[in-house]
N, C-alpha and C positions, 0 to 999 in steps of 0.2 A: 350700654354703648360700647363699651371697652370690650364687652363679650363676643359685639356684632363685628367689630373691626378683626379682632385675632378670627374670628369663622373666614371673613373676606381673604385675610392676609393665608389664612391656610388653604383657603379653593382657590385662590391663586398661584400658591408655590406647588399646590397638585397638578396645575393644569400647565404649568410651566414643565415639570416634572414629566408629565404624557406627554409633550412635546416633544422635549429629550430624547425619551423611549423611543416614541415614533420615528424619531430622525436619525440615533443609534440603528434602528431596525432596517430603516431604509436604506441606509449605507451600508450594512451586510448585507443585505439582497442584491444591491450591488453589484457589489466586492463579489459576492458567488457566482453572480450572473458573467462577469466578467474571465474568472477562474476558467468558470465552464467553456467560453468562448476561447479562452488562448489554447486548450486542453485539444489535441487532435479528435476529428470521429473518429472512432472505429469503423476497421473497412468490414464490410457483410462479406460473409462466407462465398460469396460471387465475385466480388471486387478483388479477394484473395489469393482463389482459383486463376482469375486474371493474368494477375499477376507473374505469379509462377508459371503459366505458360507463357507469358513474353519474356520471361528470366530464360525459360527452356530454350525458348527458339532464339535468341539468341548466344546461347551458350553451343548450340548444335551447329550455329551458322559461322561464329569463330571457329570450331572443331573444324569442319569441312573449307575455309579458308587458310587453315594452317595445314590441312593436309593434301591440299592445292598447290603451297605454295613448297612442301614439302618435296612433292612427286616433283614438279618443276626442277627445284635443282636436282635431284635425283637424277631427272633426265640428262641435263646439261651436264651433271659431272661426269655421265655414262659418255655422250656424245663430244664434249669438246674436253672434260679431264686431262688428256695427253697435248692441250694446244700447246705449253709452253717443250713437251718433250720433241714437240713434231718441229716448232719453231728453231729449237735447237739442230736438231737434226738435218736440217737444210747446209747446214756448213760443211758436211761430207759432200753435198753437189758441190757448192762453190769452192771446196778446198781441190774436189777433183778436175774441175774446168780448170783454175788457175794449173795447176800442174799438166794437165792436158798444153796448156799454152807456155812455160817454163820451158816443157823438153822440145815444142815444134821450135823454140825461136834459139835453142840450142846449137851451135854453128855446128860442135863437132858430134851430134847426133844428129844431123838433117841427113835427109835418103840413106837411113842405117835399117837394115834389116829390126836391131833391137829397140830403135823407136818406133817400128809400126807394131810390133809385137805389145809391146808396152802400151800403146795409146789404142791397141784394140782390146786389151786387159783390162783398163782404165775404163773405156767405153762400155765393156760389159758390164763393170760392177756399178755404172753411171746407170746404165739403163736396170740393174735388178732393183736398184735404190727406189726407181722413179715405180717399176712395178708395186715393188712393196706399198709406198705411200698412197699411191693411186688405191692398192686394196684396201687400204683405211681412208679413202675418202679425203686425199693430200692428191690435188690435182696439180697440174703446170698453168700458168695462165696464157693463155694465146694472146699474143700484140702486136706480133710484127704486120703491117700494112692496114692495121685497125688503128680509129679515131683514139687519141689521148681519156682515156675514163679515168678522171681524178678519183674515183673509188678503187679502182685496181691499180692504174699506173702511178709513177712519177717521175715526171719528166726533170729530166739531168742537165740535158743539152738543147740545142737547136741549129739543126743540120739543113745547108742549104739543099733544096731540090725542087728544082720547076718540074720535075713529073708526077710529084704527090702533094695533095691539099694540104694546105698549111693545117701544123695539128696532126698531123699523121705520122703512126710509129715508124719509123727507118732502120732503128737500131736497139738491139735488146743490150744491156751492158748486165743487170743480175736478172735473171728467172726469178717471177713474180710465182705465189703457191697460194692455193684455197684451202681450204678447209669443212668440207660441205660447203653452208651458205655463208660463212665466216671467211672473213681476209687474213690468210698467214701472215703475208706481206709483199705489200705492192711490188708488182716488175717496178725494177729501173732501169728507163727507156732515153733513148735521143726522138726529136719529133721534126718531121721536117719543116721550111720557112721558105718561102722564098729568097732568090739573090735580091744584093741591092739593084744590083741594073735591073731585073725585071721590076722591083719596086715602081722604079722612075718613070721605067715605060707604061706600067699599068696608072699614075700618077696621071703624065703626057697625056695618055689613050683619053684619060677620062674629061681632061681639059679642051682635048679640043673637042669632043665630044659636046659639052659643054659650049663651046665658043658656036659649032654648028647651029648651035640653037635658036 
């Protein structure tokens, strides 16, 4: 009896024992199956090829984007390089005008032989100035009896006159300069306005204009 009990007790603690095993075993299977899955594919020798040519062609297409933007300012330093020297250089016209205007309003150089001599000296080296700039593409700006262009002009003043549309240039006070398609710097201009009395009248006109109705 005691013999049959310890056979029992021992085919039990074996089958308890495969159990074990089995469930140790299943849990590394697992554990491996799982390894394998966090573990990258490997890419196939196509996928790889792929790849390196979209690294290519984008490494070609920045190349060719820098040397776009390369040539760009290349061009711009060639073309506008000298704005701030040319910018400067405008103050030989303006220094020459104001002295053009010093020696006319001079009482004891007015109708002297040595002020027209002078102011036609003055005038020559005004006009080789404006040649030079002109041949680098340093124009004059035209404004006088043309509409106010807040990209070229700016207006200073505002001068009466009933024989030009409100907004329109009357008086140059500095010569405005280009630069090709570049602004050296705006003319500054006076622009004409209306009087008040024509104001009133135009006011009037329009009232009874108005009342006829």
């Amino acid at each position: 009896m005691e013999k049959e009990e310890n056979k029992k007790a021992n085919e039990g603690s074996s089958i308890e024992e495969d159990n074990k095993s089995e469930e140790i075993q299943s849990r590394k299977n697992i554990d491996e199956k799982n390894n394998l899955d966090d573990k990258p594919l490997e890419k196939t020798p196509e996928q790889k090829i792929i790849d390196l040519e979209d690294k290519l062609a984008r490494t070609f297409a920045e190349m060719e984007n820098q040397r776009r933007r390369f040539e760009k300012e290349k061009e711009e330093a060639y073309e506008y390089g000298g704005f701030t020297f040319a910018k400067e250089a405008l103050n030989l016209i303006d220094n020459l005008e104001r002295s053009k205007q010093i020696l006319k309003s001079d009482d004891n150089l007015k109708n002297t032989d040595a002020l027209n001599k002078t102011l036609e000296h003055l005038e020559i080296i005004n006009k080789d100035l404006i040649s030079i700039f002109s041949k680098n593409n340093i124009n004059q700006i035209d404004c006088l009896n043309k509409k106010l262009d807040p990209n070229l002009h700016q207006a200073m003043m505002e001068i009466e006159d009933d024989q030009k549309e409100p907004g329109t240039i009357v008086q140059e006070i500095q010569k405005g300069f280009t630069i090709k398609d570049r602004l050296l710097r705006p003319s500054l201009v006076g622009v004409s306005k209306k009087t008040e009395n024509q104001d009133k009248k135009d006011e009037q006109n329009v009232e009874n204009l108005e009342n006829k109705k």
